[in-house]
C-alpha positions in Angstrom: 6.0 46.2 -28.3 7.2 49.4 -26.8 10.2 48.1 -24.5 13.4 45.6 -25.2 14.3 43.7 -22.2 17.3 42.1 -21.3 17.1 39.0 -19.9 19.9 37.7 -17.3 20.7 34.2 -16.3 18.5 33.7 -13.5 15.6 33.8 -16.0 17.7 30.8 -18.1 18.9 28.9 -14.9 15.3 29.4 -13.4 13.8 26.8 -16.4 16.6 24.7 -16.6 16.7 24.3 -12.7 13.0 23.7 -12.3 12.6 26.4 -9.6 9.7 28.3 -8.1 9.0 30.9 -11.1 9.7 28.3 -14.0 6.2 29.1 -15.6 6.7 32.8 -15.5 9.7 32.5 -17.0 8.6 29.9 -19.8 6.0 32.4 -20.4 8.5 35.1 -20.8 11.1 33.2 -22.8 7.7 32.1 -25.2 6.7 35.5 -25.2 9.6 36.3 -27.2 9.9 33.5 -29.7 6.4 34.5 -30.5 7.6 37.8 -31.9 5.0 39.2 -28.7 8.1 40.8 -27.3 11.3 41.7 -27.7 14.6 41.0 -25.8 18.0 40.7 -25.8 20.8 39.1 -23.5 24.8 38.6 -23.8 27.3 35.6 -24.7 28.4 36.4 -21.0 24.9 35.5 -19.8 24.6 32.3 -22.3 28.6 31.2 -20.9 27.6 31.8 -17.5 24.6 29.4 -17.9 26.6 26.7 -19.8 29.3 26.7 -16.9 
């Protein structure tokens, strides 16, 4: 785990929307509740999701 990413909304609205890269960003979002890499995001991102 050398790099933190920051992950914006369109990775969020991409799996709740059902769109074209859904698996790569499931992967991605698992990827990170595994502990196999680290990320961050922003309660702007998580409020811009919920609106």
């Amino acid at each position: 785990m050398d790099k933190i990413i920051f992950i914006d909304a369109n990775i969020f609205l991409e799996v709740a929307l059902g769109d074209k890269k859904t698996k790569e960003c499931k992967k991605l979002l698992n990827n990170v509740n595994d502990g196999q890499s680290q990320a961050y995001t922003s309660d702007f991102i998580i409020y811009s999701c919920l609106f």
